[in-house]
C-alpha positions in Angstrom: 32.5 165.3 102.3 31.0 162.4 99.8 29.2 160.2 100.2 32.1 157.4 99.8 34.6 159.4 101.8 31.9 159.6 104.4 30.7 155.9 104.3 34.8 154.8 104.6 35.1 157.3 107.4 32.4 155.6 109.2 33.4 152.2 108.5 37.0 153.0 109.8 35.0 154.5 112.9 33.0 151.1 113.6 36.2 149.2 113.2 38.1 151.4 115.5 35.8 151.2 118.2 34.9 147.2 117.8 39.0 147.3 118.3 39.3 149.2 121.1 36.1 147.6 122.8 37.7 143.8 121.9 41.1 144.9 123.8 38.0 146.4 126.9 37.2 142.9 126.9 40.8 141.5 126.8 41.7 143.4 129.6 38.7 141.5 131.7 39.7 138.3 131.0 43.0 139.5 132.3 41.9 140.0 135.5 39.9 137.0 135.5 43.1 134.6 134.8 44.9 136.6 137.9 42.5 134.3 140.0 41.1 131.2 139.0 38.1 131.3 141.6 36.6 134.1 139.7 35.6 131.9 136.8 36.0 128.4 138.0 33.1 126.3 138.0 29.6 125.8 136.1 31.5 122.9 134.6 34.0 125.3 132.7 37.0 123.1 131.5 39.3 126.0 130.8 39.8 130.0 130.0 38.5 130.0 126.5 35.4 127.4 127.3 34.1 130.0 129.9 34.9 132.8 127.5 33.6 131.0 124.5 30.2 130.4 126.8 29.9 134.0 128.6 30.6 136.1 125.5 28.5 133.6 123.0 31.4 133.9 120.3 32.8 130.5 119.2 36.4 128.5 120.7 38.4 130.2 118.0 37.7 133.6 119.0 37.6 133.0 122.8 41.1 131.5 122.5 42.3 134.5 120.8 40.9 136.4 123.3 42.6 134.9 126.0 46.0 134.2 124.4 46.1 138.0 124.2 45.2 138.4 127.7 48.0 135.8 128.7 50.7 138.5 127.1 48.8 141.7 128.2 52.4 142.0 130.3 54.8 141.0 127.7 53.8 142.8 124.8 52.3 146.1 126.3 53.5 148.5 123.1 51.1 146.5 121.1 48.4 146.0 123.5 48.4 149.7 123.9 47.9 150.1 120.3 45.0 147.7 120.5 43.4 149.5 123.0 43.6 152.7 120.5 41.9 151.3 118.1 44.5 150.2 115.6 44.8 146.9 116.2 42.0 143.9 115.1 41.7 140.9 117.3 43.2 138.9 114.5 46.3 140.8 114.3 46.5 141.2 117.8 46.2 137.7 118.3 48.5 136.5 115.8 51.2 138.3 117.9 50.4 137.2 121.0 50.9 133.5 119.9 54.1 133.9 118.0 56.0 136.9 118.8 58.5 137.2 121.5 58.4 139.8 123.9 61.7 141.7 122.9 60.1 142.2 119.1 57.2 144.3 120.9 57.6 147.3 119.4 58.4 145.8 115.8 55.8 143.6 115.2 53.4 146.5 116.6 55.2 148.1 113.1 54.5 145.3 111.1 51.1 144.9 112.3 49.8 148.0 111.4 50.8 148.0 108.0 50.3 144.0 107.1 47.2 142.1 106.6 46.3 139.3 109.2 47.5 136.6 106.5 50.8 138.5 105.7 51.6 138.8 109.8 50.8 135.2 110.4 53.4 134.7 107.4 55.8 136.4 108.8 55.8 135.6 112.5 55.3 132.2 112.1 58.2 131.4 109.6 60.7 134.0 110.9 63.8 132.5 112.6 63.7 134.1 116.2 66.4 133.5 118.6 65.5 132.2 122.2 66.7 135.0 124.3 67.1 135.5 127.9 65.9 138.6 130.4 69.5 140.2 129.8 69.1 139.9 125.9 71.4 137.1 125.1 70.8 134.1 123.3 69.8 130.8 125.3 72.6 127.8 124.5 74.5 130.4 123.0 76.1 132.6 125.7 80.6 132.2 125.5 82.5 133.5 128.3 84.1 136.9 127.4 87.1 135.6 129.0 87.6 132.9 126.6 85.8 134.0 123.7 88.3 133.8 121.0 89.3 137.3 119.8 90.4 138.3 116.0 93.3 136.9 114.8 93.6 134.8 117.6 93.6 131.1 117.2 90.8 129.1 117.7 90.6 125.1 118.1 88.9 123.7 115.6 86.4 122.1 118.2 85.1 125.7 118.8 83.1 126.1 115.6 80.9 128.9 115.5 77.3 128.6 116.2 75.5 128.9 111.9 72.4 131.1 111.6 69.5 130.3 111.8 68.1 129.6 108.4 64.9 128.8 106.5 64.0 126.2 104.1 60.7 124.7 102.0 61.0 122.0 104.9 61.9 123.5 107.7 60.6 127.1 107.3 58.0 126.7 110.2 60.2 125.9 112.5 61.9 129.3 114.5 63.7 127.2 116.9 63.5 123.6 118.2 62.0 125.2 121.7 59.3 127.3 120.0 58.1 124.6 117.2 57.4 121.8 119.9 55.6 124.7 121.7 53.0 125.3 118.9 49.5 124.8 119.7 48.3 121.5 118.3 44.6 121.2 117.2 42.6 119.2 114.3 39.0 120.4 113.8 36.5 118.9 111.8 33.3 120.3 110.1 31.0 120.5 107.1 30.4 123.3 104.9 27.1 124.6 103.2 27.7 122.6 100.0 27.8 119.2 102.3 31.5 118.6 102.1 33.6 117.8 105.0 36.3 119.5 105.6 39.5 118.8 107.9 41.9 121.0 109.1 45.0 121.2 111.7 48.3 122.2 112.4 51.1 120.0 114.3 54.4 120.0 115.5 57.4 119.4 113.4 57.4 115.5 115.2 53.8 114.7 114.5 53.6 116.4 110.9 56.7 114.2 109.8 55.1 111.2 111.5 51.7 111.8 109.6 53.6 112.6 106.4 55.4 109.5 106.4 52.4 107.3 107.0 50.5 108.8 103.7 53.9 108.3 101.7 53.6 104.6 103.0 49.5 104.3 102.6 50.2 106.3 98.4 53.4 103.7 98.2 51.2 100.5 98.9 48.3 101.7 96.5 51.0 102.1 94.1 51.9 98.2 94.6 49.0 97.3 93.9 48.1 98.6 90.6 46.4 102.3 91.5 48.5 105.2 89.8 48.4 109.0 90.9 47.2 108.4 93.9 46.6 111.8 95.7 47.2 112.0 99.9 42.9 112.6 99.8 43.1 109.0 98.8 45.6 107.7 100.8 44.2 109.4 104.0 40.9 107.3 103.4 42.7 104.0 102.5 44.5 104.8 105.6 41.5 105.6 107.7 39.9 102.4 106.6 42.6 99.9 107.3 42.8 101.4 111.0 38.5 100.7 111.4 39.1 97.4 109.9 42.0 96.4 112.1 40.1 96.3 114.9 39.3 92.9 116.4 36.7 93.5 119.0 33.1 93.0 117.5 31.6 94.8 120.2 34.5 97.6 119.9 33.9 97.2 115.9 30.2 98.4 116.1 30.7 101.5 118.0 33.5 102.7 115.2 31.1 101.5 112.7 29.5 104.4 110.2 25.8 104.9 110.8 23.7 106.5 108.6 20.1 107.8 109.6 17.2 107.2 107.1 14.1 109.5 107.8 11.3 106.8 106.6 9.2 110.0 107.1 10.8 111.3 103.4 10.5 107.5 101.8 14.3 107.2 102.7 15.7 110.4 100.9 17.1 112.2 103.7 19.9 110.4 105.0 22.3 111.7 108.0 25.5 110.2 109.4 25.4 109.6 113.5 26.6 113.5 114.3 23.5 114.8 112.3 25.6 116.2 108.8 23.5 115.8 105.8 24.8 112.9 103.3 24.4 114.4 99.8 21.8 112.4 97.1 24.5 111.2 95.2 26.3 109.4 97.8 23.5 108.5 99.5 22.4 106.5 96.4 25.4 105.0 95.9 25.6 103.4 99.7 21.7 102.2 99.3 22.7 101.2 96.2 25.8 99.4 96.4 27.3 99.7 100.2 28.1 97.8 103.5 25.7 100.3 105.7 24.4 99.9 109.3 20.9 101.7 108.5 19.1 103.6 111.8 15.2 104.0 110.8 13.8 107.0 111.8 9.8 107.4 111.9 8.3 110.8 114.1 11.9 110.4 115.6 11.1 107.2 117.8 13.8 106.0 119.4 15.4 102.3 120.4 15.1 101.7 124.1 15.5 98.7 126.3 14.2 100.2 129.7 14.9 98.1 132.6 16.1 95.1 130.8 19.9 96.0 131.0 22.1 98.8 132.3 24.8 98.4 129.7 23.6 100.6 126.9 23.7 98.8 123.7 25.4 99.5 120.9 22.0 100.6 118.6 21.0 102.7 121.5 23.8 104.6 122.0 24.1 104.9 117.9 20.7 106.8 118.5 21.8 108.8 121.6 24.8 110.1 119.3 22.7 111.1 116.4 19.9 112.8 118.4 23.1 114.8 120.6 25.0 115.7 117.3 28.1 113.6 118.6 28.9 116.8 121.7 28.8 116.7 125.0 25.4 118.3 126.1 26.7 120.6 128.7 26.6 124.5 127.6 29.3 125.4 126.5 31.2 122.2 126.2 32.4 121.2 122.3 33.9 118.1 123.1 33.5 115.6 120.6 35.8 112.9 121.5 36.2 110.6 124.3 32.4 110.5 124.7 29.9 108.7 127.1 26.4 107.6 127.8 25.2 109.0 131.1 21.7 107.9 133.3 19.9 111.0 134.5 18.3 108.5 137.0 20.8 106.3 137.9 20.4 102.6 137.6 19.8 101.9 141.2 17.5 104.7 141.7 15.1 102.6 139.3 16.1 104.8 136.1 15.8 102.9 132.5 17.8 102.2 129.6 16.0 104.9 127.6 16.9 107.9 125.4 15.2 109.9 127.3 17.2 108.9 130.1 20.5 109.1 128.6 22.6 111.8 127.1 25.8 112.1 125.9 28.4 114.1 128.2 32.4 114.1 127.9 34.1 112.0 130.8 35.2 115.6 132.5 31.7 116.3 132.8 30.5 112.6 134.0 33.3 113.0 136.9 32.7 115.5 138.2 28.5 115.3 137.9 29.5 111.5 140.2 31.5 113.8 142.4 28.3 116.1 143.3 29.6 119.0 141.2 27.3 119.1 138.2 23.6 117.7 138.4 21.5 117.4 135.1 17.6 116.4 135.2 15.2 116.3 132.9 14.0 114.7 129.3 16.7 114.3 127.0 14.7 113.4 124.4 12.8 117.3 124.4 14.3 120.1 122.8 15.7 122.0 126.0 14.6 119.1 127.7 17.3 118.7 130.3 18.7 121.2 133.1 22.1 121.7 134.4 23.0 122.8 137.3 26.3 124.1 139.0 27.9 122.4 142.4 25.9 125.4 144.2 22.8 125.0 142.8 22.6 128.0 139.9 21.2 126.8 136.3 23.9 126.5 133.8 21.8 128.4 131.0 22.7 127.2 127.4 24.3 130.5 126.5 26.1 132.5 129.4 25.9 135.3 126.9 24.0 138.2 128.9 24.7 141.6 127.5 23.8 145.1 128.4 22.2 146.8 125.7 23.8 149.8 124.8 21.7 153.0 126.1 23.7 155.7 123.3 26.4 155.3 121.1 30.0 153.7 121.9 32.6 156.5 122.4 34.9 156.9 119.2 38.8 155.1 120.1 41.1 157.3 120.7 42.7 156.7 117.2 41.5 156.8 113.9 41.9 152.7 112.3 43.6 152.3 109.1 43.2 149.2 107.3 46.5 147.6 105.8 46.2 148.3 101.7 47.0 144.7 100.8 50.2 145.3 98.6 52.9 143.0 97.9 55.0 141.5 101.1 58.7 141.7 100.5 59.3 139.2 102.8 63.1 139.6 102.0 63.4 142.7 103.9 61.7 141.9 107.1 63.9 142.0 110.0 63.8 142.0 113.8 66.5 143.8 115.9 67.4 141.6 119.0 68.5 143.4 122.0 72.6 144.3 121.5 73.7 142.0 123.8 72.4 139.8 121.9 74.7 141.3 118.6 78.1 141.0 121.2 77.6 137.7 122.1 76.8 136.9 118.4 80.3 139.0 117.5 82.3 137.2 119.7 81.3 133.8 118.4 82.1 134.8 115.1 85.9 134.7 113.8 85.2 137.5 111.1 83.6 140.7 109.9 82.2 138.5 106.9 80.8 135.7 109.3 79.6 138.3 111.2 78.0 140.2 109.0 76.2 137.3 106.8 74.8 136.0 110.1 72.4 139.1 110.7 71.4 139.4 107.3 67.4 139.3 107.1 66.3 135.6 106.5 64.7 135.9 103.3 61.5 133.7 104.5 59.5 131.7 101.6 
């Protein structure tokens, strides 16, 4: 064998067994969600939080993980693929959020032959009936008895029920059940090079509502004089005419942007209140020529108050932000929104308005520390500073990753993975076969062999 047949074989090895051990690990979390008390607690908020902290793999991953393990029962031709090796994660994944049960053993098909980007094409833009158990369409079921035959006469009030179909506009949308049933999310981040970038996906509603507010925010920039105006602009215009809307000066400060200057460096590094690095150039153009709210940093000292109020002002908790990167301090907990400034000492117990007496936690987590189920002690000023422990006492550890070295090498999957090759999708062919009651019931709606026949033709999806 050579030396690149050799190396492939190998890597098709690896692959197949990180495959086969993933869908090990699927079936756990499985058994976990069979009964809630196995995993409940050490101020886990869901599934995919405990996942994300136990296995030490980040929230995209765990919820893939567990939206698999939700549909271990309704799609068990692919999940017995995955469990051979022959399935990723990704792919796996991809069908357990989109694909209905009765197109089990076709998208296990089309998976194995499609790249992760040409299944999530495909699954999420085909057109896919709402069946029942027995197979038949949901809102589309017509009693045999007075289900107008051929040649018979029909009253014109009886119309037919028109295919599903698939436009520019409304491609992503299989069904009106299914697209207000997506998975919402909007994640926020910044890449190497310093940028930020923003990402989501929405519901048919809430895309058409955002849509129409850029078209409005792009029309009014027209107005006034500024041409080819892109949505980037318009979703900053918009952005700042919702901060400057608000009334409240005290509410005003806490949306205002902060940015950190390390006097340390003579004021040339330069961080916004979640710790993301402002590049040069724009951090010379604010210092030049900007309305800023400028935090001095010198050996990291902090603003504090101590006992001279409980409320936490709104410099100090600008501070407490920075130093906690805008997340709730709690392993394992991302959230980033909804936010608040927490004593470790409580006020009447003599504790102080200071940052090292404060830290940032999400309201789930402040609850249910003021209901005796989470405690957390200790400096939050110091790196690892601060302890967390569960309603029974045990320390919440940072990472609840804890695994078992292997002692020899992992067991080869039972088959050999082969990797999609990447060719051209002919998306005009691709076609799932509903159950055949579903195909009577769609016959006996239709009042021809032509109607019938168009309406089963593949979609064609864009």
């Amino acid at each position: 064998m050579s030396l690149s047949a050799e190396l492939e074989h190998g890597f098709n090895d690896t692959v197949g067994v990180l495959n086969s051990q993933n869908a090990v690990l699927v079936d756990q979390v499985a058994r976990l969600l069979s009964d809630e008390r196995l995993w409940a607690g050490d101020g886990m908020t869901s599934m995919s939080h405990w996942v994300a902290w136990r296995a030490g793999v980040s929230a995209a991953t765990a919820s893939a993980i567990v939206a698999i393990a939700e549909r271990v029962d309704d799609l068990p031709e692919s999940v017995a693929v995955f469990r051979r090796g022959e399935l990723s994660l990704d792919q796996m994944a991809t069908i357990a959020r989109n694909a209905p049960s009765w197109t089990d053993v076709q998208s296990r098909d089309y998976a194995t032959v499609m790249t992760v980007n040409q299944l999530r094409h495909v699954l999420r833009k085909y057109p896919f009936p709402e069946l029942d158990a027995d197979g038949r369409e949901v809102g589309g079921q017509v009693d045999s008895a007075a289900a107008p035959q051929k040649n018979d006469e029909v009253d014109e009030s009886d119309e037919p029920v028109a295919p599903a179909t698939s436009s520019d506009d409304d491609a992503a949308s299989p069904s009106d059940a299914s697209a207000c049933d997506i998975d919402e999310f909007l994640s926020m981040s910044q890449d190497d090079d310093g940028s930020f970038r923003l990402a989501g996906r929405f519901s048919v509603e809430t895309g058409m509502v955002v849509r129409s507010a850029l078209d409005e925010v792009r029309d009014r920039l027209f107005q006034r004089g500024e041409f080819g105006v892109g949505l980037v602009e318009a979703l900053h215009e918009m952005a700042q005419s919702s901060l400057d809307s608000i009334a409240d000066p005290a509410r005003r400060s806490r949306f205002r942007v902060n940015l950190f200057i390390n006097a340390d460096r003579n004021g040339r590094g330069m961080v916004d209140a979640t710790g993301w690095n402002v590049p040069d150039a724009i951090r010379r153009w604010i210092t030049c020529d900007g309305m800023v709210t400028p935090v001095f940093l010198e050996g990291g000292l902090p603003v504090s108050v101590g006992r001279s109020q409980y409320v936490v002002p709104i410099r100090t908790r600008t501070v407490i932000e920075h130093r906690d990167h805008g997340e709730c301090r709690v392993p394992g907990c991302d959230a980033a929104l909804g936010l608040e400034v927490h004593h470790l000492i409580h006020w009447e117990h003599g504790g102080s308005t200071d940052t090292a007496n404060l830290v940032l936690i999400c309201g789930k987590h402040h609850r249910m520390h003021h209901r005796g189920r989470l405690d957390i002690t200790g400096d939050a000023d110091q790196p690892g500073g601060l302890e967390f422990r569960n309603q029974h006492g045990r320390v919440i550890k940072p990472s609840g990753a804890a695994p078992n070295l292997p002692t020899g090498p992992l067991p080869k999957p039972v088959a050999e993975y082969s990797h999609p090759d990447g060719g051209r999708l002919d998306t005009g062919q691709v076609y799932f076969n509903p159950p055949r009651t579903y195909y009577d019931d769609l016959r006996d709606r239709m009042q021809s062999d032509s109607e019938y026949l168009a309406s089963i033709q593949p979609p064609g999806l864009r």
